[in-house]
C-alpha positions in Angstrom: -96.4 164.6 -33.9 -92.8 163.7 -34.4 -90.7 160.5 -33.0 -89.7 156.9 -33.1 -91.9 154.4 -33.2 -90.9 150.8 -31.7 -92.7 147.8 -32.6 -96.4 147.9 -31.1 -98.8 144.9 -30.4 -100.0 143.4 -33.3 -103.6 141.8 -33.1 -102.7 138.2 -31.8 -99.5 139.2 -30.0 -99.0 140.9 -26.6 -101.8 142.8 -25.2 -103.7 143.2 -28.5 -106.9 141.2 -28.4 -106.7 137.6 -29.8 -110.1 137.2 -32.2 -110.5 133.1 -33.3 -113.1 133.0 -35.3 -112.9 134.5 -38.8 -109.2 135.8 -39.0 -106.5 134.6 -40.6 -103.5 137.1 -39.2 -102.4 137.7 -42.3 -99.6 140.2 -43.1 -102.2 142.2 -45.1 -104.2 142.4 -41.9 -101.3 143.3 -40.0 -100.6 146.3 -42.4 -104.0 147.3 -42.3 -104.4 147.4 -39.2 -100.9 149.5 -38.9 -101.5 151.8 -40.8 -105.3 152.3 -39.3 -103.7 152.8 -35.7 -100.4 155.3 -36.9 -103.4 157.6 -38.7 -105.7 157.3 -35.9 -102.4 158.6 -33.4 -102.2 161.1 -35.4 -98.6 160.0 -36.3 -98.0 161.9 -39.8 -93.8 161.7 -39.8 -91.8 159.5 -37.8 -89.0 157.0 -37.9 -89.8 153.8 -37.6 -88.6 150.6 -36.3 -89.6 147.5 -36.6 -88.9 143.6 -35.7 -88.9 140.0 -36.7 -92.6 139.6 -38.0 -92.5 143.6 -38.0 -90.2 143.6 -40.4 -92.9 141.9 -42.6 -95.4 144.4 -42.0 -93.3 147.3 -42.9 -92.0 145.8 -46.0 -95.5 145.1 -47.0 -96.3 148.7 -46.4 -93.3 150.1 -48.6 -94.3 148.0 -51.3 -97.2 149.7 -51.0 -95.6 153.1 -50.4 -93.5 151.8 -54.0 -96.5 151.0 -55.5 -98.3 154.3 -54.9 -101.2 152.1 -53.1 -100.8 154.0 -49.9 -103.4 156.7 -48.6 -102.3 160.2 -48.9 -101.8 160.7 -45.6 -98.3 158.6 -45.6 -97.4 160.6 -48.8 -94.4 162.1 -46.8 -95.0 160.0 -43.5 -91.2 157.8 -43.4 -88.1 159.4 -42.4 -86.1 156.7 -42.1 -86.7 152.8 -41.8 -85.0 150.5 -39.2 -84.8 147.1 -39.5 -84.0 144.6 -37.0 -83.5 140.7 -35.8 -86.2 139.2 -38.5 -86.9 136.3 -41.7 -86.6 138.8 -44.1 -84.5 136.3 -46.0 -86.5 133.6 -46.1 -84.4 130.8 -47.2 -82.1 132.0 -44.8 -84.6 131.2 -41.7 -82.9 128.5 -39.3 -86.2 127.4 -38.2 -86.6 126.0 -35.3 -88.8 122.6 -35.2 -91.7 123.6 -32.9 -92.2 126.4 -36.0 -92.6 123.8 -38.9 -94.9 122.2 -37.1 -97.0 124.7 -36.2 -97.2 125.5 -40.0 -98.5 122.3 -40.7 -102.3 121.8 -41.2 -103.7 120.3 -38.1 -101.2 119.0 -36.7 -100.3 122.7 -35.4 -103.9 123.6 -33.9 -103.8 120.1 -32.1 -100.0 121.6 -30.4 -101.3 124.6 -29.9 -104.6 124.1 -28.3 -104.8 120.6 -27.1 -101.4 119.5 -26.3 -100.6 122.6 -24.9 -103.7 122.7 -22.2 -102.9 119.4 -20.9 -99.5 119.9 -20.1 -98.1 121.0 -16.7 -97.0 124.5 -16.6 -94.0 123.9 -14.9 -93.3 122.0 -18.1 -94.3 124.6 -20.3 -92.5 127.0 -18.4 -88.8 124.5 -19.2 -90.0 124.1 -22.9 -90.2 127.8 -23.3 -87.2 128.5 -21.8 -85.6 125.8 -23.8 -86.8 127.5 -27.1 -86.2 131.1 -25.8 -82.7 130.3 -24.8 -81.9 129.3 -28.5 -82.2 132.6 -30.1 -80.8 134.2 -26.8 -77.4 136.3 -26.6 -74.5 135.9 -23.4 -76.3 139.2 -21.5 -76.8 139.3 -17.8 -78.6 135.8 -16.7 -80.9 136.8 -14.1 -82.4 139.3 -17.2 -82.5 136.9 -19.0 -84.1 134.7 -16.8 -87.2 137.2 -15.7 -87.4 138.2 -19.8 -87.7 134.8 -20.3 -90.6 134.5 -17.9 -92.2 137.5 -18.8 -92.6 136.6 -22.5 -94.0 132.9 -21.4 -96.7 134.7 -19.2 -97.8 137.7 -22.3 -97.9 134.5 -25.0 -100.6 133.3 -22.9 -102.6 136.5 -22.2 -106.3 136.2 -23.4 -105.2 132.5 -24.8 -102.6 133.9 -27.5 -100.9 130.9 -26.8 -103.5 128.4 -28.0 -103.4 130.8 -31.2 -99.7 129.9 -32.2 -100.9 127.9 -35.2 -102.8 130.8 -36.5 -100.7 133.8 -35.6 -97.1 131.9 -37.2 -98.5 132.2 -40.6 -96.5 135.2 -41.2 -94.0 132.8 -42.3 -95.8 131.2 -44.8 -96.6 134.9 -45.9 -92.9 135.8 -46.1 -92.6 133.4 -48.7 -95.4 133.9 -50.9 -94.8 138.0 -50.8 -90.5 137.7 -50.2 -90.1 138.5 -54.2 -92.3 141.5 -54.3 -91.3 142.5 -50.9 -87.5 142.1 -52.1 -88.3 144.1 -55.4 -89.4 147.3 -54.0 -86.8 147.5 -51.2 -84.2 147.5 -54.2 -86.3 151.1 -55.0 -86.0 151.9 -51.5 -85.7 156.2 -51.9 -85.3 156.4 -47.6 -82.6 155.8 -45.0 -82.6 152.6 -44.1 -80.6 150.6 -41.0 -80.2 147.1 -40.9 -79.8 146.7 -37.1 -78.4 142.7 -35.8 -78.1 140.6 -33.0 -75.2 138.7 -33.8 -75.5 135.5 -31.8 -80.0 135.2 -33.2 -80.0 131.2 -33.7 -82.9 131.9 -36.2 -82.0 134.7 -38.0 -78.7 135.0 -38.2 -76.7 137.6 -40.1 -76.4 136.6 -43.2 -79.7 138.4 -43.5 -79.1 141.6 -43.2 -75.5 141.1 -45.2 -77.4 140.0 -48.1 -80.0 142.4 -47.8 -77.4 144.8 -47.6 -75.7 142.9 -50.7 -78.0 142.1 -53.2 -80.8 144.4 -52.6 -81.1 147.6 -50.7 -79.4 151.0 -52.3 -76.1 151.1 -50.9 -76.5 154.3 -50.4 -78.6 154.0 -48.0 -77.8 151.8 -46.0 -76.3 151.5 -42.7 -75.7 148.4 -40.8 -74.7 147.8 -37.0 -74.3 144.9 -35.2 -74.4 143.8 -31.6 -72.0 141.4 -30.7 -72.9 138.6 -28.6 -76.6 139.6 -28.9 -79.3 137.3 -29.7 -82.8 137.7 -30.9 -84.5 140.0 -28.5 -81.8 143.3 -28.7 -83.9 145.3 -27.6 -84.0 143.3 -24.3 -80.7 142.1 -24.2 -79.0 145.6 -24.2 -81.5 148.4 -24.4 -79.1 150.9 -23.9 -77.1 150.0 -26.7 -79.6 149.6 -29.0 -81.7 152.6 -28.0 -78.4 154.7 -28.6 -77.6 153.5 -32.1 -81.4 154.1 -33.6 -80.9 157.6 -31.9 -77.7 158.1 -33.7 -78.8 156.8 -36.5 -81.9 159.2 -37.0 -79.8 162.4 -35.8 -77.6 162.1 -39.1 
């Protein structure tokens, strides 16, 4: 089985169940559970892109892949690795403020569970679009508009929103892992593309530059970047993006 494989819904996000008691959504657990799903598919070569928190879970599976801690099954799995709108930087995060305090002991369970449940929805409806429209591009409104409202209405499937204290400690992970993440994608022996929305309010582009920079193998690197794009490329302008992954793998 051969192909591309977009980012899928990790356990807490989307349609993926959302367990409370007894896990920690960890990026360990997130690769875990990765990796479990690809080999149960079947999946044994593919290209594969990733974004924002799915950045984190592939780099923590290359570093495994680097380390030679991976299964035999993935001995030859990557042929190529995309990259795209993510804290892969992490002092280069422009976080916003309703993710610091989520982070905090707490204070982010009573946001996200009690705060949260007593509030209209009409008024969690304008605070989501509020937040969503800081990381947004200058696409078409009305698509923005129904994205916008579409992403409110999956955060809240089986409760994930009352979960956002637990499921944002990916970025607490992306600090404690960054260095070791950071050395073994200077080792990187694949294809990689470093993929941007240019206009992302939280993770702008002097990620991927300095990624580009400072750590990945020049020679294997390709970056692109959409202009006037923000956070959600893939949503923004499909098309575009769709097209460049595809031209990317058919070198």
């Amino acid at each position: 089985m051969h192909g591309i494989i977009g980012q899928f819904d990790h356990l807490g996000f989307g349609f993926s169940d959302k367990p409370t008691d007894n896990f920690v959504y960890s990026m360990a657990d997130h690769a875990e559970n990765a990796l479990d799903l690809l080999r149960q598919l079947g999946i044994r070569r593919a290209h594969v892109v990733a974004h924002d928190m799915g950045d984190s879970v592939l780099t923590e599976i290359l570093a495994r892949r680097q380390r030679g801690l991976l299964p035999d099954y993935f001995d030859d799995f990557f042929k190529s690795v995309t990259f795209t709108n993510g804290g892969m930087r992490y002092d280069l995060i422009q976080f916003r403020l309703s993710q610091r305090l989520l982070q905090i002991p707490y204070v982010g369970e009573f946001l996200a569970s009690d705060v949260a449940s007593r509030l209209p929805e009409s008024v969690l409806r304008k605070i989501n679009q509020q937040q969503l429209s800081e990381i947004w591009g200058n696409g078409d409104e009305a698509m923005k508009q129904e994205d916008m409202a579409n992403i409110f209405e999956i955060n809240r499937y089986k409760g994930g929103n009352k979960l956002f204290h637990k499921t944002v400690s990916y970025l607490s992970d992306r600090k404690r892992f960054e260095p070791r993440w950071l050395a073994s994608l200077s080792k990187l022996d694949i294809p990689c593309m470093l993929l941007w929305g240019d206009s992302d309010a939280v993770s702008p582009t002097t990620i991927p530059k300095s990624l580009a920079m400072d750590f990945l193998p020049h020679h294997l690197v390709t970056g692109k970047t959409l202009q006037g794009t923000g956070h959600f490329l893939m949503l923004e302008r499909p098309r575009d993006w769709a097209q460049l992954i595809i031209e990317f793998i058919q070198k």
